[in-house]
C-alpha positions in Angstrom: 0.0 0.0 0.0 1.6 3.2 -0.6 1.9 5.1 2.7 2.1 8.6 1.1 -2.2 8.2 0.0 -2.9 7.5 3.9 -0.7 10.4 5.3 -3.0 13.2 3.2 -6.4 12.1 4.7 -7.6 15.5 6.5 -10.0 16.0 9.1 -11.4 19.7 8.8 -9.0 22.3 8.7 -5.8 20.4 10.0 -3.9 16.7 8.5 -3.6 13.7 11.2 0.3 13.5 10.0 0.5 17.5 11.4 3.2 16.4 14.2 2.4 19.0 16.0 -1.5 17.1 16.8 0.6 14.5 17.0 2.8 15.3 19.8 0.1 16.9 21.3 -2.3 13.7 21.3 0.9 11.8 23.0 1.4 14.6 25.5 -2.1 13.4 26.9 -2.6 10.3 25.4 -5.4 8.6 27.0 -5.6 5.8 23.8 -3.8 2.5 24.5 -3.3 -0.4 21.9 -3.0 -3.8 22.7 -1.8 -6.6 20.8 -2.9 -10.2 20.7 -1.2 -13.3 19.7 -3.8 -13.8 16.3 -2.0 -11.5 14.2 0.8 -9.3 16.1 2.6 -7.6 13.3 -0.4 -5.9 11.7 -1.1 -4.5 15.4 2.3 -3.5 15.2 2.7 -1.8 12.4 -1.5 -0.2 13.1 0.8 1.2 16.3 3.4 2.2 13.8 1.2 4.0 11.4 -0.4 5.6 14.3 3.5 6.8 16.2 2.1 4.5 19.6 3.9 1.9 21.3 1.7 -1.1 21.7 0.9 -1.8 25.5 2.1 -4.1 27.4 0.2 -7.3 27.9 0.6 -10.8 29.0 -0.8 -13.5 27.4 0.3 -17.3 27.9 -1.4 -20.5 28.0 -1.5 -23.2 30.7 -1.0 -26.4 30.5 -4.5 -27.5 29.9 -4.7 -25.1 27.3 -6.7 -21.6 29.6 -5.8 -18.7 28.2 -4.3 -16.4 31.0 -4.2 -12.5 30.3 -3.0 -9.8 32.2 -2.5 -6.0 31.3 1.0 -5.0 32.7 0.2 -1.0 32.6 -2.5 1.1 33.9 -5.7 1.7 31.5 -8.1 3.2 34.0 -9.9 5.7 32.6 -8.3 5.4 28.7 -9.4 4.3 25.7 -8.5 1.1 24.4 -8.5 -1.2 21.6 -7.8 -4.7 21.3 -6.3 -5.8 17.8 -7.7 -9.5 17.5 -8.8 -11.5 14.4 -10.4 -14.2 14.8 -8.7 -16.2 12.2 -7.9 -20.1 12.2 -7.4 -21.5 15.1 -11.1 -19.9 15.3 -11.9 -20.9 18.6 -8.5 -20.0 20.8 -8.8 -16.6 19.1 -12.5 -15.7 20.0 -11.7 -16.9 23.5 -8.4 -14.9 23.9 -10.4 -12.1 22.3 -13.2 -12.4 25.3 -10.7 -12.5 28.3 -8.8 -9.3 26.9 -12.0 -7.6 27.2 -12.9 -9.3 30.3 -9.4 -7.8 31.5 -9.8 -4.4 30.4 -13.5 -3.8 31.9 -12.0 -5.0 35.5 -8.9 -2.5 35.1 -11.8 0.0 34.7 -11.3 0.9 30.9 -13.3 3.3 29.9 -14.2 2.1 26.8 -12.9 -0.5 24.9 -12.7 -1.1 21.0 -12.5 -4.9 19.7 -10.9 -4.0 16.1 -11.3 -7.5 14.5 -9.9 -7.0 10.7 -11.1 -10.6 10.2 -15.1 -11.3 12.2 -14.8 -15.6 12.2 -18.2 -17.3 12.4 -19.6 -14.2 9.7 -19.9 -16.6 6.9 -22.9 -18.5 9.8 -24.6 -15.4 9.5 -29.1 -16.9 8.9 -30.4 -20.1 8.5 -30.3 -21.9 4.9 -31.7 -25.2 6.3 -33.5 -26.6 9.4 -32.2 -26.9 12.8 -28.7 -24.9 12.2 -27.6 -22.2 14.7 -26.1 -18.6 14.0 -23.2 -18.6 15.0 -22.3 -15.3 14.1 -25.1 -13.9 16.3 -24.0 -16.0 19.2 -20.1 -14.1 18.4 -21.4 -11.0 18.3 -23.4 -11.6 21.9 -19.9 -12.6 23.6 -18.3 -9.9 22.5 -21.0 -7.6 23.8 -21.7 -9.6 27.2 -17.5 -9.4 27.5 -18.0 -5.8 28.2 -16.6 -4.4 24.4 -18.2 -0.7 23.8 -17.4 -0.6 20.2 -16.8 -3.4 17.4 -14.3 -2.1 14.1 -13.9 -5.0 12.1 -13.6 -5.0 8.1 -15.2 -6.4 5.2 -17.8 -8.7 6.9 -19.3 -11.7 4.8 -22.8 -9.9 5.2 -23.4 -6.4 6.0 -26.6 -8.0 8.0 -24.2 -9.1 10.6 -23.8 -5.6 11.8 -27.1 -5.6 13.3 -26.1 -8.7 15.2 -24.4 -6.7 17.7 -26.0 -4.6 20.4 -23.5 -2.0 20.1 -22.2 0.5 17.7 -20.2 -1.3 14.9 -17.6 0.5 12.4 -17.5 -1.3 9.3 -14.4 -0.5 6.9 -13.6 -2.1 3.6 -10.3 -3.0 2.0 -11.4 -1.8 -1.5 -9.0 1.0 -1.4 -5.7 -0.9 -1.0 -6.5 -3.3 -3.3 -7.9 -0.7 -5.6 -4.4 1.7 -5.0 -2.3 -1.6 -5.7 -4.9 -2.6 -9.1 -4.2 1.6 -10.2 -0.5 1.4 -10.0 -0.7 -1.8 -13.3 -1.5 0.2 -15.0 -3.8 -1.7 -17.2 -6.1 0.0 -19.7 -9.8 0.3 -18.2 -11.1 -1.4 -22.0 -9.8 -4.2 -21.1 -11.1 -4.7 -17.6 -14.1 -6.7 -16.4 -14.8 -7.3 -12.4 -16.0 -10.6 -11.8 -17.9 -11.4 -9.1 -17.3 -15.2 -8.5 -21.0 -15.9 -6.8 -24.5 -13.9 -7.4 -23.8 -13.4 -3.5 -21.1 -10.9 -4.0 -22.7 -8.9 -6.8 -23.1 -5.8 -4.6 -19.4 -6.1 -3.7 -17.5 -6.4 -7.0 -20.7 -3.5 -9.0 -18.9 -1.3 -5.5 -15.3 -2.3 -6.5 -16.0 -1.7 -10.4 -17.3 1.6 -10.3 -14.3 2.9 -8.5 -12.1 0.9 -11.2 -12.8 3.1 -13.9 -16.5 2.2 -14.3 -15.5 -1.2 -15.3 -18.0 -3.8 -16.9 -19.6 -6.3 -14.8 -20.0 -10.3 -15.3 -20.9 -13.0 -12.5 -20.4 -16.6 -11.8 -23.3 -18.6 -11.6 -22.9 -21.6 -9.2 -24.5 -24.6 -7.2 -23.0 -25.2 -3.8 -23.5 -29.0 -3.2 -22.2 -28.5 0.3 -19.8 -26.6 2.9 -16.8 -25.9 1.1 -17.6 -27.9 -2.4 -18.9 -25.9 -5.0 -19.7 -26.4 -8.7 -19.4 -23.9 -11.7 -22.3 -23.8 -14.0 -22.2 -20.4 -16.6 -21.0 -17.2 -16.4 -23.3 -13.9 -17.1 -21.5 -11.4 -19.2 -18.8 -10.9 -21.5 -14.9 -11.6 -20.7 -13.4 -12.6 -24.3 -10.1 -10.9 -24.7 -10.4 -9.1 -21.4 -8.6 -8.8 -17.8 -11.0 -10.2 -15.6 -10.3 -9.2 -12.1 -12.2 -11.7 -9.8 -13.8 -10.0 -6.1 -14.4 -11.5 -3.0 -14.5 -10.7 0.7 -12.4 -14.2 1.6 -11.0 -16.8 0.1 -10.9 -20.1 2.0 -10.5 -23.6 -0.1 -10.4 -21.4 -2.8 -12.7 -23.9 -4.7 -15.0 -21.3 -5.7 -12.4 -18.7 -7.3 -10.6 -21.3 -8.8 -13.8 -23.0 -10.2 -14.2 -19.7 -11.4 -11.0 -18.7 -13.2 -10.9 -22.0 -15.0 -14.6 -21.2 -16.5 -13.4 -17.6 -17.3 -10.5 -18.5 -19.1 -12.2 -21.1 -21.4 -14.8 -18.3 -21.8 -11.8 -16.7 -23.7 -10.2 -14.1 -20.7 -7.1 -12.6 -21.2 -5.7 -12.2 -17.8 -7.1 -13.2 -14.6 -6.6 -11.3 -11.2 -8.1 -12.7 -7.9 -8.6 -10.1 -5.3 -10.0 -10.6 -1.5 -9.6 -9.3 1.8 -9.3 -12.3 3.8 -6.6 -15.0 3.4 -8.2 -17.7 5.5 -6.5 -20.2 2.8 -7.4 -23.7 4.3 -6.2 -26.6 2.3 -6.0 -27.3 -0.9 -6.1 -23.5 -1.0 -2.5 -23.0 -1.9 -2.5 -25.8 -4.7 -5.4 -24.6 -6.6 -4.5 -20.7 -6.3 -1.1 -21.3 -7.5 -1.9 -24.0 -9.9 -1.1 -21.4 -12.6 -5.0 -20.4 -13.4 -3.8 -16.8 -11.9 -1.5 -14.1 -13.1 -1.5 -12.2 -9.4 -4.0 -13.1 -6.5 -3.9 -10.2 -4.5 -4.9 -10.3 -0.6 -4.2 -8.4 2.5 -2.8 -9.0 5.8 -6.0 -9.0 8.0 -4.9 -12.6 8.4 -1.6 -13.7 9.0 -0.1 -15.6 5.6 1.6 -18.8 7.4 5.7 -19.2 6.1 4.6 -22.2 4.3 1.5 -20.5 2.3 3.5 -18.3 -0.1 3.7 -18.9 -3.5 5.2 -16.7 -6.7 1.6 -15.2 -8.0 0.8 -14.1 -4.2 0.6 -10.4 -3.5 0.0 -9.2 0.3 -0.9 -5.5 0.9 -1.2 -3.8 4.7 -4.7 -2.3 5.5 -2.5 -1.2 8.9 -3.0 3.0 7.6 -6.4 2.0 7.0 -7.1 0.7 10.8 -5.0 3.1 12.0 -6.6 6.0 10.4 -10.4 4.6 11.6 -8.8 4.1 15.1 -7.7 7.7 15.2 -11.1 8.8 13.7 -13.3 6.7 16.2 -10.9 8.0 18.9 -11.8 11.8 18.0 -15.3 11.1 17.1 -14.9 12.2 13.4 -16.7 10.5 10.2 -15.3 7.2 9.6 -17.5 6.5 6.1 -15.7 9.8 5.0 -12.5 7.7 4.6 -14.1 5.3 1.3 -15.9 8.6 -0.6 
């Protein structure tokens, strides 16, 4: 991402990179950041972004597997958010999640911010079939009985799941790091189409192609058989000759996309880009994505990419600026939506 587009944003009559607001929020800095162990160095380099040291916070695991948590500085009375995706393992991260809350609200906090760039359990967001629960309803209620204030989390599977939680949520969007990373290819807007690679995320990619130049649109029609299994049946639009750059909020088994890619180049594509916010990449992921169907797959770093995930195509981009920016924003009660106009 290139730093220089993040240091411009203005609020009003003065820039956040002004070191003199700076120096002067630090002076009497009641806004603490804490770190934990889901996905440290994007929480680093949010504190970075941000000129913040991250606090200092214990966090170890017994024997039996509890999760133990204890601040090691004073927050009484400050403002502070907890950097936590709940990424793979799912489970250990919600629960860590919960206790750093549950640890905050006894040091008497006095608010506290659960910025979760990736929300696990959003994709269980209604029921499809009898007899299944929402998970993602039940997530959002131990967040809120935890004691969290505030929820920023980014790109949910479902804008819906917003109004699962019982207290204000800021919703942010990777589009423009992907979209500041797609600009600097430089490729010739007659030759782009977005594809969305399921009727589902239609709203996202028409979004993502009017701020690419206006691009054309063309979707992926499919039959899901099952959880993670998916079947390609036709594709709606044009892609002949073109650079078809596929849209998602996640990729996971990367069935779907790659499903996808193989049906858009036999429809005669050019080029094909895959794009998503969250690299939850469970296996085969890797295989299929880098199985040579895509010229770049572009992602970001709201999940960790484990050593052993890489591959050549893969490209990761920071939202950190973007988090850090919203963080600021939320902290000073300014517009957040402001940020993606």
């Amino acid at each position: 991402m290139h730093q220089d587009n993040w240091n411009n944003l203005s609020l009003g009559s003065r820039t956040l990179t002004d070191l003199g607001v700076r120096e002067l929020r630090n002076a009497n800095n009641r806004l603490k950041i804490f770190s934990g162990t889901a996905n440290p160095q994007l929480s680093q380099e949010i504190a970075c972004y941000m000129g913040l040291n991250l606090g200092q916070i214990k966090i170890k695991r017994f024997a039996d597997g509890e999760i133990y948590v204890q601040l090691e500085e004073s927050v009484r009375g400050c403002d502070v958010f907890l950097v936590q995706p709940t990424c793979p393992p799912a489970n250990e991260n919600v629960m860590e999640l919960l206790i750093m809350i549950d640890a905050c609200r006894r040091a008497s906090a006095k608010t506290i911010t659960a910025v979760i760039p990736y929300f696990g359990y959003a994709r269980a967001d209604r029921k499809t079939q009898g007899r299944e629960s929402i998970a993602a309803k039940l997530a959002a209620n131990l967040i809120t009985e935890a004691g969290a204030n505030r929820v920023l989390t980014c790109d949910l599977h479902s804008g819906q799941s917003m109004g699962y939680f019982d207290i204000p949520v800021d919703h942010v969007y990777g589009q423009p790091v992907i979209l500041d990373y797609l600009a600097s290819k430089m490729i010739s807007s007659d030759d782009l189409v977005v594809v969305s690679p399921d009727v589902g995320g239609v709203a996202r990619a028409r979004a993502f192609a009017k701020k690419l130049s206006d691009a054309p649109l063309a979707i992926v029609d499919k039959r899901r058989h099952g959880h993670n299994v998916s079947e390609v049946m036709n594709l709606i639009g044009d892609v002949k000759g073109k650079v078809a750059v596929m849209v998602d909020d996640m990729i996971d088994t990367a069935g779907t996309i790659a499903n996808s890619a193989a049906l858009l180049h036999a429809e005669g594509a050019k080029e094909v880009y895959a794009c998503c916010t969250h690299a939850v990449f469970s296996p085969p992921a890797i295989e299929r994505l880098s199985g040579g169907l895509f010229q770049e797959v572009i992602i970001t770093n709201t999940i960790p990419v484990q050593e052993g995930n890489y591959f050549p195509q893969l490209t990761v981009l920071s939202v950190a600026n973007l988090l850090g920016e919203t963080i600021w924003r939320v902290y000073d009660d300014c517009s957040v939506s402001s940020i993606f106009r």
